[in-house]
C-alpha positions as CSV (number, residue, x, y, z in Angstrom):
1,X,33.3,32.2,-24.3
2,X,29.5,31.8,-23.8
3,X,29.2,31.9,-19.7
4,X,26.5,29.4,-20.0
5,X,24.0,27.7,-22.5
6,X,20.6,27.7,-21.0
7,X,19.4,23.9,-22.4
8,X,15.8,23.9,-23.4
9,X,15.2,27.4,-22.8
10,X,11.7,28.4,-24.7
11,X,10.2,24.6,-23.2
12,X,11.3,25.0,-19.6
13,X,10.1,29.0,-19.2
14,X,7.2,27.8,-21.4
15,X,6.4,25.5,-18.9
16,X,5.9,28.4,-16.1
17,X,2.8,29.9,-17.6
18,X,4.1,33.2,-17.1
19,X,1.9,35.9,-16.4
20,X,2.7,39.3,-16.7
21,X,2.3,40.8,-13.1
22,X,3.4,37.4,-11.8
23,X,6.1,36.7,-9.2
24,X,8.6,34.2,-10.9
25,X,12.3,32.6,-9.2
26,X,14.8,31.1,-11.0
27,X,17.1,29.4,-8.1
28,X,20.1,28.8,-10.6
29,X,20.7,31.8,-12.3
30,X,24.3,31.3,-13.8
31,X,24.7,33.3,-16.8
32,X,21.3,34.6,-17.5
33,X,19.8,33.1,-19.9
34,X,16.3,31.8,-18.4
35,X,16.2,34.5,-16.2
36,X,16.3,36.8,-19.5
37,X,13.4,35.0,-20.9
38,X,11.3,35.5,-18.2
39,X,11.9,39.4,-17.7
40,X,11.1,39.2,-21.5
41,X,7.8,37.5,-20.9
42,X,7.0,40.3,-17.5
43,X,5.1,43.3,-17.9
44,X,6.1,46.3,-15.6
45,X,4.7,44.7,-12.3
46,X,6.5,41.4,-13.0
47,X,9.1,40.3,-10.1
48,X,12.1,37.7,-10.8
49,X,14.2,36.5,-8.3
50,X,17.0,34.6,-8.4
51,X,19.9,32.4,-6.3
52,X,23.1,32.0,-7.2
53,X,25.9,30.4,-4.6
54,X,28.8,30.8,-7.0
55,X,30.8,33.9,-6.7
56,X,31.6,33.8,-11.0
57,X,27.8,34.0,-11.4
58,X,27.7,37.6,-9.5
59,X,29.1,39.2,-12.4
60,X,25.9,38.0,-15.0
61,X,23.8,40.2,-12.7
62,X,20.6,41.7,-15.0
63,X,20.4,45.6,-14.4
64,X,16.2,45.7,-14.5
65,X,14.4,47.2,-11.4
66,X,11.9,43.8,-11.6
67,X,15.1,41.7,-11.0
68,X,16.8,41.1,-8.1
69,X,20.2,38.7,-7.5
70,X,19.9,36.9,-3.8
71,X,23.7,35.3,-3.9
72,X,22.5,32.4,-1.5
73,X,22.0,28.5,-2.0
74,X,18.8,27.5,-3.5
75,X,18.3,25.4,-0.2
76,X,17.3,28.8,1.8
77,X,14.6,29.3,-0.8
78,X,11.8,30.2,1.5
79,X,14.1,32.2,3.6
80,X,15.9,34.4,1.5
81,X,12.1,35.3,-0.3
82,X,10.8,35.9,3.2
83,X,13.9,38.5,3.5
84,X,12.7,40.2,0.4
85,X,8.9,40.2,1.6
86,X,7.8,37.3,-0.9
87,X,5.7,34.3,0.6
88,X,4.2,33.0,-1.9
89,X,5.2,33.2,-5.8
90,X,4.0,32.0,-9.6
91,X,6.4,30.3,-10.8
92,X,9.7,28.4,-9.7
93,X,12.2,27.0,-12.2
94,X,16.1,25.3,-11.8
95,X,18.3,23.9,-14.3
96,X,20.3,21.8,-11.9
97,X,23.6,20.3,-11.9
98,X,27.2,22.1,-13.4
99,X,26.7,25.2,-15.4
100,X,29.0,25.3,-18.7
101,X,31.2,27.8,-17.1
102,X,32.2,25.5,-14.2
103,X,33.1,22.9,-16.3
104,X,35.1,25.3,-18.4
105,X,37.4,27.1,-15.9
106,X,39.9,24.7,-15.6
107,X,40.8,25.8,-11.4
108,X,37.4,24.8,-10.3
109,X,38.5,21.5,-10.6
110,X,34.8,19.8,-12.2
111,X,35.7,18.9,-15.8
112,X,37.9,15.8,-15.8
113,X,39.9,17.9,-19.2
114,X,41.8,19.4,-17.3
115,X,44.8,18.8,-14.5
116,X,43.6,21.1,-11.4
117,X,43.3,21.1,-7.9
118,X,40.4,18.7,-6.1
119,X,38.0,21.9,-5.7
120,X,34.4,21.0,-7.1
121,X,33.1,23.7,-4.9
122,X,30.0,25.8,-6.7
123,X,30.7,28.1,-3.9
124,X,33.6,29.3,-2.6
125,X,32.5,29.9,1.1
126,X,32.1,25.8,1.5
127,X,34.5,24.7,3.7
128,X,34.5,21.1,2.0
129,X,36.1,20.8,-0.9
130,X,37.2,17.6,-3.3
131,X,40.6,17.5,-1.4
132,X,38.8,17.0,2.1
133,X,36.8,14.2,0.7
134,X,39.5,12.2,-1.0
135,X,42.1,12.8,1.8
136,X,40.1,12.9,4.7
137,X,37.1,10.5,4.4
138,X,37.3,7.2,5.6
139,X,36.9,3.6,3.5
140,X,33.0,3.6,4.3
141,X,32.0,7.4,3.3
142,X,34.3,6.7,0.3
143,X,32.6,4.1,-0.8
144,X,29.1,5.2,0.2
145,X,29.4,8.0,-1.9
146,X,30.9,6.2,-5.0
147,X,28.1,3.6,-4.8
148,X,25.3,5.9,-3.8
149,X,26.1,9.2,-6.1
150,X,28.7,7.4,-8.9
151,X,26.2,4.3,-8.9
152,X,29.6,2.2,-9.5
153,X,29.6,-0.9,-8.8
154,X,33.3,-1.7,-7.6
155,X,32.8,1.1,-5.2
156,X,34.9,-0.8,-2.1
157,X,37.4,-1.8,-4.4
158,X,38.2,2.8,-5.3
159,X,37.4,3.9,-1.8
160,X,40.2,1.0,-0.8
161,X,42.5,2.4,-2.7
162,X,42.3,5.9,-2.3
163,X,42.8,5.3,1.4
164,X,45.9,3.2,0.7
165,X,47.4,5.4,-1.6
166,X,46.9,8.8,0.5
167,X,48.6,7.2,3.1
168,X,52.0,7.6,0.9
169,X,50.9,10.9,-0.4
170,X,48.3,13.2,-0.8
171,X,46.2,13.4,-3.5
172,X,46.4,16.9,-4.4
173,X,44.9,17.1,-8.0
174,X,43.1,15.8,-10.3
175,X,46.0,14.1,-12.4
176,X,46.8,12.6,-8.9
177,X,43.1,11.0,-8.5
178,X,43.7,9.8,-12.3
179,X,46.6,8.2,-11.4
180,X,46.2,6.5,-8.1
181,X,42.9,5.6,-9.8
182,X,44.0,4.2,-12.9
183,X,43.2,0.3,-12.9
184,X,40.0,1.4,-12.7
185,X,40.1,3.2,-15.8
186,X,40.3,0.9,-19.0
187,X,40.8,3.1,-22.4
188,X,37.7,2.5,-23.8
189,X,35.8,2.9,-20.7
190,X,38.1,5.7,-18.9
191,X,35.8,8.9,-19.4
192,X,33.0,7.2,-18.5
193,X,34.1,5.5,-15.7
194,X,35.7,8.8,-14.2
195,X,32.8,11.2,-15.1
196,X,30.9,8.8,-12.9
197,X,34.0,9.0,-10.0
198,X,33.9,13.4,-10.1
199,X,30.1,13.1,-10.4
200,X,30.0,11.5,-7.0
201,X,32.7,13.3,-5.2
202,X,31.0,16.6,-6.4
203,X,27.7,15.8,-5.2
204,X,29.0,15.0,-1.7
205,X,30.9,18.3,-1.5
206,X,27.7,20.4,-2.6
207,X,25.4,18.1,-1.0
208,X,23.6,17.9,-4.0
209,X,20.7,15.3,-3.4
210,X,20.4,17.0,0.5
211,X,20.2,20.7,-1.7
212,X,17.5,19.5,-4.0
213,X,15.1,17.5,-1.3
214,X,14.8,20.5,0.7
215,X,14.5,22.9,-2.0
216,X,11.3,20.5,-3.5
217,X,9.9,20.4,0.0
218,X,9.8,24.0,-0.1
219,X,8.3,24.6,-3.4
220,X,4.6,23.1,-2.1
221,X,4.3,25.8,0.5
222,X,5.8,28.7,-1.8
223,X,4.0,28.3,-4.9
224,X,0.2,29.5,-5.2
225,X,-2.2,27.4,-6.5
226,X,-2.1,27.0,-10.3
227,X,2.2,28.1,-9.9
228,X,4.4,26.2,-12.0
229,X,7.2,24.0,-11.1
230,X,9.7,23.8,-13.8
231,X,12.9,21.8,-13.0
232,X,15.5,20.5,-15.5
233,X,17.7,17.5,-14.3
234,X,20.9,15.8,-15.6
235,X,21.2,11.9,-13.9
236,X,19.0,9.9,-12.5
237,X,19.6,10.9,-9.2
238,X,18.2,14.1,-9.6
239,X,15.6,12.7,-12.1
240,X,14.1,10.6,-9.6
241,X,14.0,12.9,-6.6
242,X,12.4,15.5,-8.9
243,X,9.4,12.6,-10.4
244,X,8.6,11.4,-7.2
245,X,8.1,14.4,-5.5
246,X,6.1,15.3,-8.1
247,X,4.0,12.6,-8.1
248,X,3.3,12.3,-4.8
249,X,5.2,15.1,-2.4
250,X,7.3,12.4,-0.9
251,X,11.6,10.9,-1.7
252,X,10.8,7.5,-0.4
253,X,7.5,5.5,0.6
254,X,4.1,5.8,-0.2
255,X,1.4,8.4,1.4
256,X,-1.3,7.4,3.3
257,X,-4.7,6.8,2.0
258,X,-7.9,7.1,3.2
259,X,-10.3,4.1,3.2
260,X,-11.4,4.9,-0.7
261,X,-7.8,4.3,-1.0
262,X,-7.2,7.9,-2.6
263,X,-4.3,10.1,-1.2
264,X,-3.9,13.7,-1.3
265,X,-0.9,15.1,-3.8
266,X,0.8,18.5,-3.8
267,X,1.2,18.3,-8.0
268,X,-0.1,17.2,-10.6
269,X,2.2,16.7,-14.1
270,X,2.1,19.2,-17.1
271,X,2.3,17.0,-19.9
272,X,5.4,14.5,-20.6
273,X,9.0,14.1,-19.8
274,X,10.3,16.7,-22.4
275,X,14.4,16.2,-23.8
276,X,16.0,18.1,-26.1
277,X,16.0,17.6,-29.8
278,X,18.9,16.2,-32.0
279,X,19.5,19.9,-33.1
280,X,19.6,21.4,-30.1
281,X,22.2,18.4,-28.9
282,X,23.8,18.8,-31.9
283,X,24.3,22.7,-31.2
284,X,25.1,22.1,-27.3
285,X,26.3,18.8,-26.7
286,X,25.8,19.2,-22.6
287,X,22.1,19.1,-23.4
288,X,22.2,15.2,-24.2
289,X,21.4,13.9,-20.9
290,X,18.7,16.5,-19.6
291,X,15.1,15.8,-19.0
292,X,12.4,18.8,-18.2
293,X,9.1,17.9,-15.9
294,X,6.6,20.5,-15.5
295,X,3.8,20.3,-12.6
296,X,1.4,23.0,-11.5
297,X,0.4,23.1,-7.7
298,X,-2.9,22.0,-7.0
């Protein structure tokens, strides 16, 4: 089994600009695959660095003396290149969400396939985990999360009873969230319905949204001037943290303007939104829902 499928590989290492003696990260590594490209596109000065929390991701690890593996959340970007005597860099790129391997190793609980323990942990050195936040949240984070990340509408009426039903019984693995949720979960609509339910409880044990705002914030001081941004995203959640910032360095609100009414911006956008073609979909069926944006830092 493929570790992972790199979606939109040639557009989104395209999109970094690469030069040869350039200093290039790729903050989720996972099997390889754009980090591969990139080394492909260095000459011998080239540097690539790359983050990887999950423990399975270790074992991908590129033997080239221009690479090096920092097994660290993305979140600690600045940090983590500071150890390695990097300040500023070329190029960043991240192809967020669930790599093909989590979803594929049945334990770590993501996929809703399979019958596993509430895990949903990319790293193994969280100390939250699915089981905490379905057994152990109360009525309002539940339904925070399953409004806010799951964007479902009768949010109150699953964090209700989740609480209810834990109360007889812990919920201790997925088939158990299946069936304490099942009213919820109408044939025709099921999949959907509970993609949206693990999407949310994932994000709040990875702290997903928190992850990616301060790894964006980051990315304006890191990058020189004419680096390239290149992020891939997978909801709107992500989406619209990742088009904002671009547009104007800020998650919420407007910048100030001066008195022409101009405002100063970090980016500015490398062409249009770029998806994957029916082939590629066709090929890797995971691709469907992502959505590249390119900026360069001014």
């Amino acid at each position: 089994m493929e570790y992972h499928n790199p979606v939109l590989l040639k557009e989104t290492v395209d999109g970094l600009n690469i030069k040869p003696d350039g200093v290039y990260v790729d903050v989720t590594f996972g099997g390889g695959g754009h980090s591969r490209e990139i080394l492909s596109r260095l000459g011998a000065n080239g540097k690539l660095f790359a983050f990887d929390q999950d423990e399975d991701a270790w074992q991908n690890e590129i033997d080239d003396p221009r690479f090096v593996l920092i097994k660290e959340n993305f979140r600690y970007i600045k940090r983590f290149l500071r150890f390695n005597g990097v300040k500023t860099v070329d190029g960043i790129l991240g192809d967020l969400g669930v790599s093909s391997h989590q979803f594929d190793v049945p334990e770590r609980g993501f996929s809703t396939r399979f019958d596993a323990e509430l895990d949903m942990r990319m790293s193994k050195r969280n100390e939250l985990s699915a089981y905490r936040v379905v057994n152990e949240y109360d009525d309002k984070n539940l339904r925070r999360i399953f409004l806010e990340y799951g964007e479902l509408k009768n949010a109150a009426a699953l964090a209700r009873t989740i609480v209810e039903e834990r109360e007889k019984e812990a919920i201790v693995n997925t088939e158990d969230l299946k069936q304490v949720l099942s009213r919820f979960l109408p044939g025709h609509k099921a999949n959907k319905i509970l993609a949206q339910i693990y999407q949310a409880i994932r994000i709040e044990v990875n702290q997903e949204m928190e992850v990616l705002k301060e790894f964006l914030e980051q990315t304006n001081e890191l990058l020189n001037s004419g680096g390239r941004l290149s992020v891939i995203s997978y909801h709107s959640l992500e989406d619209r943290l990742v088009k904002r910032y671009i547009k104007n360095g800020m998650f919420e609100g407007e910048p100030e303007r001066d008195m022409f009414g101009r405002y100063e911006v970090p980016f500015k956008n490398i062409g249009k939104l770029i998806v994957p073609s029916d082939e590629e979909i066709a090929i890797n069926n995971r691709a469907r829902s992502a959505k590249l944006r390119i900026a360069e830092k001014l």
